[in-house]
N, C-alpha and C positions, 0 to 999 in steps of 0.2 A: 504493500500500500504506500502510496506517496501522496505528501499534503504540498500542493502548492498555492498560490496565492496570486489574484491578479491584482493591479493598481487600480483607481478607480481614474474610468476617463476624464481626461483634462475639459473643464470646463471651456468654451468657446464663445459663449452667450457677452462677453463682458469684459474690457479692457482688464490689463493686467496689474493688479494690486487697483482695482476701483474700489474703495470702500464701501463694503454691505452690498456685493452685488450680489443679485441671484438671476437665477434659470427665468426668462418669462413661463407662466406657468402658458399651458394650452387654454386657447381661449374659443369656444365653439362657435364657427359660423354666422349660428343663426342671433347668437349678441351682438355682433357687429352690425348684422343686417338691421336687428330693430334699430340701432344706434341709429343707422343712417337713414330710416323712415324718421325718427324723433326730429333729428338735425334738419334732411327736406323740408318736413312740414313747419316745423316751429318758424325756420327762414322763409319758407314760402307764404304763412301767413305774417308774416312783419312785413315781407316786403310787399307784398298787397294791402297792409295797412297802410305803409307810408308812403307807399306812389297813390292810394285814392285819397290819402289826408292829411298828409304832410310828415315831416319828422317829429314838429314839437308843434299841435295845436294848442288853440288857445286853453290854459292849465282850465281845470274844474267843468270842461264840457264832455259830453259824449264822446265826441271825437278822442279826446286826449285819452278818454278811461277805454278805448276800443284801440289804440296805437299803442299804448301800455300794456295792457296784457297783450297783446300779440307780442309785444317785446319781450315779456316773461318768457310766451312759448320759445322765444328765439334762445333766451338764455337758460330754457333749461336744455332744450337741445345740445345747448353746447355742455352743459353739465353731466351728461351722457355722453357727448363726446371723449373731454377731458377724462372720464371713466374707461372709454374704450382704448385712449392713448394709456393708462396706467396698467389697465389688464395684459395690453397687447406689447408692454414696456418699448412704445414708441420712440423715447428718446433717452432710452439706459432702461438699465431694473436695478444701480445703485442706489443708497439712500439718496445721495442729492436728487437725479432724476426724481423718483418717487416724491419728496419732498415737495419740490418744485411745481410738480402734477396737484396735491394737495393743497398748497397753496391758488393756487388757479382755480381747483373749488372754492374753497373761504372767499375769495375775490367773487366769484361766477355768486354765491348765496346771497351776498349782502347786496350783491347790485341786484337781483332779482324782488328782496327787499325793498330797494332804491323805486324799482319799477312799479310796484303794488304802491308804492306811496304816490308815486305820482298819477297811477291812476285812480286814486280812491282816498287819497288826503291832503287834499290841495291849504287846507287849512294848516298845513305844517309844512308850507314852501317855504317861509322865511323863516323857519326856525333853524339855530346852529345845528339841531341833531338832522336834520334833511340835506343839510349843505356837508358833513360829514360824509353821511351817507351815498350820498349822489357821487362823491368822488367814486366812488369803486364801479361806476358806468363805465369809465372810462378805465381805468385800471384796468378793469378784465380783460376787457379789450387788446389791449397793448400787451396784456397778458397772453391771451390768445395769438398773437402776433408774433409774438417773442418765440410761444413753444412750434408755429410752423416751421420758422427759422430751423431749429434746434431737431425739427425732425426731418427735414432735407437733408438736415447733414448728417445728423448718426445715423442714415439709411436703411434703420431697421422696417420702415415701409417700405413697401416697391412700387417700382412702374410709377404709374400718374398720383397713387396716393402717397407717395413720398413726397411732389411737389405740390401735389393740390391744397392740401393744408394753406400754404404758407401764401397761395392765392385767396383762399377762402380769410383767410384770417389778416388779411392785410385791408382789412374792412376799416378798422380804426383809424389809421396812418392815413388812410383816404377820405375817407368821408370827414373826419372831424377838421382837416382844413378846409376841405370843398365848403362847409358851414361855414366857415369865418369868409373866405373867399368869395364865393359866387352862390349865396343861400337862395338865391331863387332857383338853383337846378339841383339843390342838395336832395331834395326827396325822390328824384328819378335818375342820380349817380345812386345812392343806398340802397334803390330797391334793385338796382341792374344789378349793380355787385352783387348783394344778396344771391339772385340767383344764379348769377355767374359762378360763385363762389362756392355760400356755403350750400345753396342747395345741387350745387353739382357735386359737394363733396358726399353730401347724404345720397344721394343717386348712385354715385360710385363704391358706397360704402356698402350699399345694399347689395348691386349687382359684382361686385368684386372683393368681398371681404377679406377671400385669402392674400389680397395685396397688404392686407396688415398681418401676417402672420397666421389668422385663424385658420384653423379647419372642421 
């Protein structure tokens, strides 16, 4: 009888000496798919909000409470999204990636927070705790911006969803000068992007999910 022993395979998943990397674990198909029905829809209803009503209607009308929650849906879309990039460890599976991903939720929650107020409490626009608040609209954003970047490069997506991201997500960078700029064509540059963007990223997400890893 003889005992031998084998080593265990070298991990591949994750630079060398990255702090707290691990394995992305397997992520099933069919979660990605819904991710990218969430993501379509949520962008495809903002952006039909804001091409038939503008970006920012007059605060405390109908208008503004039906451009708001369709912004909610937009940003929880994306809150499923930033889910999908952590499962499918989009850009690392070290703590910092992970961290980073986590953070982007905390940002994505409070603006969606942000959103509900402004559709539904207009009586606390000028209060300090709403102008707090409302900062992390744009954070997330720029947030969302920041992680396209970051997943082009560590190329753990493939094909077009490697780069689509970081078209979908440069939604911020564009539109929020196009508003200082040229506001009379802001609400029909935000709705194109939109579905230029992020609902071409939910369409892609749906019908090619194994471009993120899953199976």
């Amino acid at each position: 009888m003889s005992l031998s022993s084998n080593p265990a395979p070298a991990r591949t998943d994750a630079p060398v000496g990255a702090p707290g990397a691990t394995a992305a674990p397997a992520v099933a198909a069919r979660l990605v798919r819904r991710v990218g029905i969430a993501v379509a829809a949520g962008a495809g209803s903002w952006a039909a909000a804001v091409a038939a009503l503008g970006t920012t209607p007059p605060a405390g009308t109908w208008q503004a409470a039906v451009v708001n929650v369709a912004a909610f849906a937009f940003q929880l879309g994306l809150a499923f999204l930033v889910t999908a990039q952590l499962r499918t460890g989009a850009i690392g599976t070290g703590r910092l990636a992970r961290g980073l991903l986590h953070v982007e939720h905390g940002l994505l929650t409070v603006a969606m927070v942000s959103s509900l107020m402004w559709a539904f409490t207009p009586g606390l626009y000028d209060t300090g705790f709403f102008f707090v608040i409302d900062l992390f609209w744009p954070l997330s954003m720029l947030g969302m911006a920041a992680l396209g970047v970051r997943i082009a490069i560590a190329g753990r997506w493939r094909g077009a969803a490697r780069f689509w991201p970081l078209v979908a997500e440069s939604w911020g960078p564009v539109v929020v000068p196009t508003a200082f700029l040229l506001p009379a064509v802001t609400q029909y540059v935000g709705a194109a992007h939109l579905l230029v963007g992020y609902v071409a990223l939910g369409v892609l997400l749906f019908l090619r999910p194994e471009l993120t890893g899953a199976r």
